[in-house]
C-alpha positions as CSV (number, residue, x, y, z in Angstrom):
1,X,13.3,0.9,-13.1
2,X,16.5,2.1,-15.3
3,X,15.7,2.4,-18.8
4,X,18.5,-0.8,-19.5
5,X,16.5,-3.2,-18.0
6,X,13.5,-2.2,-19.9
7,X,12.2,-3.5,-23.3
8,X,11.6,-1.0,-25.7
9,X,9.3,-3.1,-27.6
10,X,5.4,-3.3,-26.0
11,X,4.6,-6.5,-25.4
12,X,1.4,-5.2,-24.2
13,X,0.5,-3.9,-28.1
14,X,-3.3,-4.4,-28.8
15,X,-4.6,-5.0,-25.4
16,X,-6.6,-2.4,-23.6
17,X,-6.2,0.7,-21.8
18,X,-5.2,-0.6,-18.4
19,X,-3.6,2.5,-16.8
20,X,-0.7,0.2,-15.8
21,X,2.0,0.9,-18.5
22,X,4.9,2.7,-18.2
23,X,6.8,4.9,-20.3
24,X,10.8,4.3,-20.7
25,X,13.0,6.3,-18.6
26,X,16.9,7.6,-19.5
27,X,19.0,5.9,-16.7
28,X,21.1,9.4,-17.3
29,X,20.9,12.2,-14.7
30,X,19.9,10.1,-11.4
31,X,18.7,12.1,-8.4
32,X,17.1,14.9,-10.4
33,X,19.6,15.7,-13.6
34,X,18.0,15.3,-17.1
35,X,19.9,13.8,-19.9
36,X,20.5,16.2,-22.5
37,X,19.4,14.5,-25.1
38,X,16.2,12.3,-23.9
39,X,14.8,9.9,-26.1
40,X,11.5,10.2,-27.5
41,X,8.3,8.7,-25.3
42,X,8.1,5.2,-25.7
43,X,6.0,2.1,-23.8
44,X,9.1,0.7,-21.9
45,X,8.0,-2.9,-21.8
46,X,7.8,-3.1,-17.8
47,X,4.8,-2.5,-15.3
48,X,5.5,-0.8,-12.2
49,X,3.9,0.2,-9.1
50,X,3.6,3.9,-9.7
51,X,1.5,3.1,-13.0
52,X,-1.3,1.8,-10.9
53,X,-1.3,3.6,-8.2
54,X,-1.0,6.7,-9.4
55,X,-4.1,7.1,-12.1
56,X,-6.6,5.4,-9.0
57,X,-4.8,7.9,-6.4
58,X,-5.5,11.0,-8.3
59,X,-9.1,10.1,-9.5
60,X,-7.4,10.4,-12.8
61,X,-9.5,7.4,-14.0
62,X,-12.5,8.9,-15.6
63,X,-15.7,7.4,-13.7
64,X,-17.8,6.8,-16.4
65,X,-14.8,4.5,-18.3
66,X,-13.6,3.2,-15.3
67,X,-14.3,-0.4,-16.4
68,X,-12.1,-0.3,-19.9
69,X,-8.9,0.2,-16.6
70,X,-9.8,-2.4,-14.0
71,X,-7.7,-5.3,-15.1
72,X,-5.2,-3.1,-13.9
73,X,-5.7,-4.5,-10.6
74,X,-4.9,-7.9,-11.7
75,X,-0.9,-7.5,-11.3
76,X,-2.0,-6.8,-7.7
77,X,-2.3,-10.0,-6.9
78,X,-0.5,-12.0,-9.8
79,X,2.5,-13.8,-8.3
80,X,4.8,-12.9,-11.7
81,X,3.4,-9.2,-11.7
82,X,2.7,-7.1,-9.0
83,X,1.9,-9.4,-6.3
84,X,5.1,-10.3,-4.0
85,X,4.7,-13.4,-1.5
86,X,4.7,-10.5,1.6
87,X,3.8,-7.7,-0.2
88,X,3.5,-5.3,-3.3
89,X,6.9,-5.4,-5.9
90,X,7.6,-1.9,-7.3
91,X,7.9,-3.6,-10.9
92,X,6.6,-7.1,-12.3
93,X,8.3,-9.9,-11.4
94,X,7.9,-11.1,-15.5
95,X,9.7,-7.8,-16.0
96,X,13.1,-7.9,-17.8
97,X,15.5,-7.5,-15.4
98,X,13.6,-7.8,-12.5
99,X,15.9,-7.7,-9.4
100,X,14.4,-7.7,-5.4
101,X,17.1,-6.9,-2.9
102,X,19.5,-4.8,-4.7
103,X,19.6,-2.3,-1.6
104,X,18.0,0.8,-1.7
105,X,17.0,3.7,-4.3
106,X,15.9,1.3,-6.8
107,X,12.6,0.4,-8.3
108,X,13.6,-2.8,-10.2
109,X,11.2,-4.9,-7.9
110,X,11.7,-3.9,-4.5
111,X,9.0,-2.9,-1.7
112,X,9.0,1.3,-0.9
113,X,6.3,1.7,2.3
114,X,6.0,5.0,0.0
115,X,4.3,3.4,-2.5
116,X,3.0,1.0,-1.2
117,X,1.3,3.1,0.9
118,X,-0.2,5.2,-2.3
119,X,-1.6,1.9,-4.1
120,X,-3.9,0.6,-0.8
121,X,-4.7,4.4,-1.5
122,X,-5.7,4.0,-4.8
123,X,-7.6,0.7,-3.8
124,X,-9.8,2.3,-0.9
125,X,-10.8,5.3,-3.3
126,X,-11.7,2.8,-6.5
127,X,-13.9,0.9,-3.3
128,X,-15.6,4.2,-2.5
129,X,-15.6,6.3,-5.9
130,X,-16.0,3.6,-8.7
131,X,-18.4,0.9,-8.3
132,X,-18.2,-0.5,-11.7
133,X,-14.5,-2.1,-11.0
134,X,-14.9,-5.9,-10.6
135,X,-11.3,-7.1,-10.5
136,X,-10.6,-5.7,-6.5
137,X,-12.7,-5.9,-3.9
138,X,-12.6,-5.9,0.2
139,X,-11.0,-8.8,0.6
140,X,-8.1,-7.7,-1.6
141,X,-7.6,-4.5,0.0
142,X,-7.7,-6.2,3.2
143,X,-4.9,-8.5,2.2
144,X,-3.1,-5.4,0.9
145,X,-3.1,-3.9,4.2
146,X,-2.4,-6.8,6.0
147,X,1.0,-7.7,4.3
148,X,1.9,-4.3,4.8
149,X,0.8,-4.4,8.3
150,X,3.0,-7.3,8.9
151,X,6.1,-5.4,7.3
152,X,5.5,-3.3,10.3
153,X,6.7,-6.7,12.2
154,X,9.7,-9.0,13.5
155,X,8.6,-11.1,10.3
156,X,10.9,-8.3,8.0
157,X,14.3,-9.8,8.7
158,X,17.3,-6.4,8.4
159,X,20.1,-6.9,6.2
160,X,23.5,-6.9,8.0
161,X,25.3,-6.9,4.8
162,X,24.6,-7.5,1.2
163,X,25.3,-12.0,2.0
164,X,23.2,-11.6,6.1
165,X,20.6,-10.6,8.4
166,X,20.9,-8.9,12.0
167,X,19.9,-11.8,14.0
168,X,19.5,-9.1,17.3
169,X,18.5,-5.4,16.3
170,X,18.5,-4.7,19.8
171,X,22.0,-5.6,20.2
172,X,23.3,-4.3,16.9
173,X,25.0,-1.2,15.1
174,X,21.5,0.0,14.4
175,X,20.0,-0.1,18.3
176,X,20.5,3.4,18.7
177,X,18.0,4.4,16.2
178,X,15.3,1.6,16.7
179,X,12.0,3.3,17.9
180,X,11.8,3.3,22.2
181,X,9.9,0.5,23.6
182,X,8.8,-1.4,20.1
183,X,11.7,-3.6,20.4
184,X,13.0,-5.4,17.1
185,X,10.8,-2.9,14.8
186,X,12.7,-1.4,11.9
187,X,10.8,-0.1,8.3
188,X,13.2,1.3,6.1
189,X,13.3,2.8,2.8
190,X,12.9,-0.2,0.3
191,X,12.9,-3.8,0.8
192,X,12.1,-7.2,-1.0
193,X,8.9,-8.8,-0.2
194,X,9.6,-12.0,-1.9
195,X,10.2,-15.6,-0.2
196,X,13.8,-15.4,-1.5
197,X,16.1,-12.1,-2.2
198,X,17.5,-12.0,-5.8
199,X,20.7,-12.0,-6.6
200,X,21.4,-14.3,-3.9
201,X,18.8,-16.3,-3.0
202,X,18.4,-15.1,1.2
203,X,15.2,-15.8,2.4
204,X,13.1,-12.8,2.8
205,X,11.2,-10.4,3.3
206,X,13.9,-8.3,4.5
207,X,14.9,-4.5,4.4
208,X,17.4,-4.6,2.1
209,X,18.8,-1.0,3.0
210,X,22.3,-1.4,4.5
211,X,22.8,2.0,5.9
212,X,23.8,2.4,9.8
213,X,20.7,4.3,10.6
214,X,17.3,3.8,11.0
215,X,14.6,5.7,8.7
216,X,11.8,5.7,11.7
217,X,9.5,5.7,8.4
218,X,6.3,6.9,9.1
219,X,5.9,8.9,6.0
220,X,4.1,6.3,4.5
221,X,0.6,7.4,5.5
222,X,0.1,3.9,7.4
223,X,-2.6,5.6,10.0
224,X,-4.5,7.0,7.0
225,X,-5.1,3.5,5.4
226,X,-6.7,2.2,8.8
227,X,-8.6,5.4,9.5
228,X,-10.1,5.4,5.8
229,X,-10.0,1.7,4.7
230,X,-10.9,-0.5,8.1
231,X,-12.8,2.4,9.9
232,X,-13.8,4.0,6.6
233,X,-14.2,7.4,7.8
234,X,-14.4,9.7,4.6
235,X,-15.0,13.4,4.8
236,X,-17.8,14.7,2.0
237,X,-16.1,18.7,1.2
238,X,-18.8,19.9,3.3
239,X,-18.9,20.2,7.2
240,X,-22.3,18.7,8.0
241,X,-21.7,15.1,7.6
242,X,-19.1,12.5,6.7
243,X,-19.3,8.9,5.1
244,X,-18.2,6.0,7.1
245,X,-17.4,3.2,5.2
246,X,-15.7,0.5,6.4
247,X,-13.9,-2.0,3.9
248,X,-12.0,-4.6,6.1
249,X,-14.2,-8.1,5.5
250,X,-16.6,-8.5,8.9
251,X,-14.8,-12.6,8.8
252,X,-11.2,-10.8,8.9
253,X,-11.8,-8.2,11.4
254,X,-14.3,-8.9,14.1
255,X,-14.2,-6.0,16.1
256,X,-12.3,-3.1,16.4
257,X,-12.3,0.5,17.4
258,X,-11.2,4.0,16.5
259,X,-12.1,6.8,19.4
260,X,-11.0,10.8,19.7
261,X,-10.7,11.0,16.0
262,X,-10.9,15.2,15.7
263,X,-12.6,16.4,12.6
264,X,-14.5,19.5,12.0
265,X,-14.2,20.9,16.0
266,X,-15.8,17.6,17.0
267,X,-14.9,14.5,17.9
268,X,-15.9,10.9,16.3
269,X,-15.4,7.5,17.5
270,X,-16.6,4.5,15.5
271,X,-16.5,1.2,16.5
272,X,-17.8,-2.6,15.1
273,X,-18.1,-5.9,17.2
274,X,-19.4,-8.6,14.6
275,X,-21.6,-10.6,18.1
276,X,-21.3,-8.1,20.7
277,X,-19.4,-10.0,22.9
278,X,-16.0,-7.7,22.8
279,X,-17.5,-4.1,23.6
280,X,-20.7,-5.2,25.2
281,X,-22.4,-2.7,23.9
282,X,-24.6,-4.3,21.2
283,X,-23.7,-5.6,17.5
284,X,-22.3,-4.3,14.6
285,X,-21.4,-0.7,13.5
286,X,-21.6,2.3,15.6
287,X,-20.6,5.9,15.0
288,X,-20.7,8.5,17.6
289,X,-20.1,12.2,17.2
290,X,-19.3,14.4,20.5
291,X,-20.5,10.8,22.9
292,X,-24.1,10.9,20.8
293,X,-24.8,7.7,18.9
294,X,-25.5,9.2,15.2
295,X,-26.0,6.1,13.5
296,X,-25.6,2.5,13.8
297,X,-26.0,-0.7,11.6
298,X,-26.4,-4.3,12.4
299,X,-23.3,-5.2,9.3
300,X,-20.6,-3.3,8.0
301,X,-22.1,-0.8,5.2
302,X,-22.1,2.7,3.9
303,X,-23.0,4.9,6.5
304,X,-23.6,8.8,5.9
305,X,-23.5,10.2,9.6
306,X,-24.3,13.6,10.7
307,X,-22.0,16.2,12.4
């Protein structure tokens, strides 16, 4: 967010620590350039994305404390903060100057898969690493991962031009860079995941890049979140074992499957059916390493597993 939509004043004076505030930024020098004259550190007044995320990505939250930062997690899922109707904002919707569908390179509200991407990050490693955090749990990371999922889907409308959507990708200026065989699918750089576009008022969510070329966009570490949130699977440093722990809600996700998943010259495959009746192969959790079955629960928990 550029420093002249910020507030300089903290409106968040006296509260506490909630690793969510962010410092005000010179607008000067874009793409890398410093102003020469910065101003001095100062609480900007806004709340952005990269506040959260980051301190939870990083394990820069100290264990021991990590209860003084979990409101954090609150702007999450706060329709005026964090919390967009189809996803997560980069800034607070209550934020001065808020704006969702400017186009892209801007952080004054709009969805990045980037970032995105690092928060559901932050939230599976806060549900593994620090258990005294009450303010998310598996049902919000679930719902996390399953707007961002969806932005994955035909449900993203693609901006034509700053006043309209493409109403067929396929038969567009864009087709030629649309992924083979997945049809009307198109992520992009940023987008707004709010039920209407401002300034403007469009319906959305919608990519709100207008370029003429597609971003195929699979920087944004979208495998990882289902590999280490919904299958859990989370290496321990050492090449004896691993922890699988899966987070998606057993009511949300049934049954589902992850097989051939290479780590450590052998080869995992981890599956859950909440009745039995999809695999037919008995209930609940299963983890296999090289074929074997290593362990095995009747409910989704914490499984350490052998290699």
């Amino acid at each position: 967010m550029n420093a002249q939509w910020c507030n300089a004043t903290n409106p968040f004076a006296g509260e506490p620590p909630d690793a969510v505030h962010t410092y005000q930024r010179s607008s000067a020098g874009d793409h890398g350039g410093r102003a020469p004259n910065p101003p001095a550190p100062a609480l900007a007044g806004v709340r952005e994305l990269a506040s959260l995320s980051s301190p939870w990505y990083f394990a820069a939250v100290p264990v021991g404390n990590a209860s003084a930062y979990a409101r954090s997690w609150l702007t999450a899922f706060d329709p005026e903060g964090l919390g967009g109707d189809y996803g997560l904002r980069t800034a607070e919707k209550r934020a001065p100057g808020y704006k969702c569908g400017a186009g892209c390179c801007v952080w004054s509200g709009s969805m990045w898969p980037f970032e995105t991407s690092k928060a559901i990050t932050a939230a599976i490693n806060v549900l593994n690493d620090y258990s005294t955090v009450q303010t998310l749990n598996n049902s919000g990371f679930f719902k996390l991962l399953h707007q961002y999922a969806e932005s994955h889907t035909s449900v993203w409308k693609v901006m034509n031009s700053s006043t309209s959507f493409y109403t067929n990708l396929s038969a567009s200026k864009v087709a030629e860079w649309l992924e083979p065989g997945l049809g009307e699918l198109w992520v992009a750089e940023a987008g707004c995941a709010d039920a209407a576009l401002t300034p403007g008022g469009l319906p959305g969510p919608a990519w709100t890049d207008t370029a003429t070329e597609g971003y195929r966009y699979n920087h944004a570490t979208f495998m990882d979140l289902v590999l280490s949130g919904v299958v859990g699977i989370r290496p321990t440093g050492g090449t004896s074992s691993v922890v699988v722990n899966p987070l998606a809600p057993a009511a949300s996700l049934t049954w589902w499957a992850a097989d051939g998943i290479p780590l450590f010259d052998k080869v995992l495959t981890v599956s859950f059916d909440a009745d039995g009746t999809h695999f037919h192969n008995g209930t609940g959790l299963k983890v296999w390493v090289d074929g074997v079955l290593k362990a095995s629960s009747p409910s989704l928990v914490r499984l350490v597993v052998s290699l």
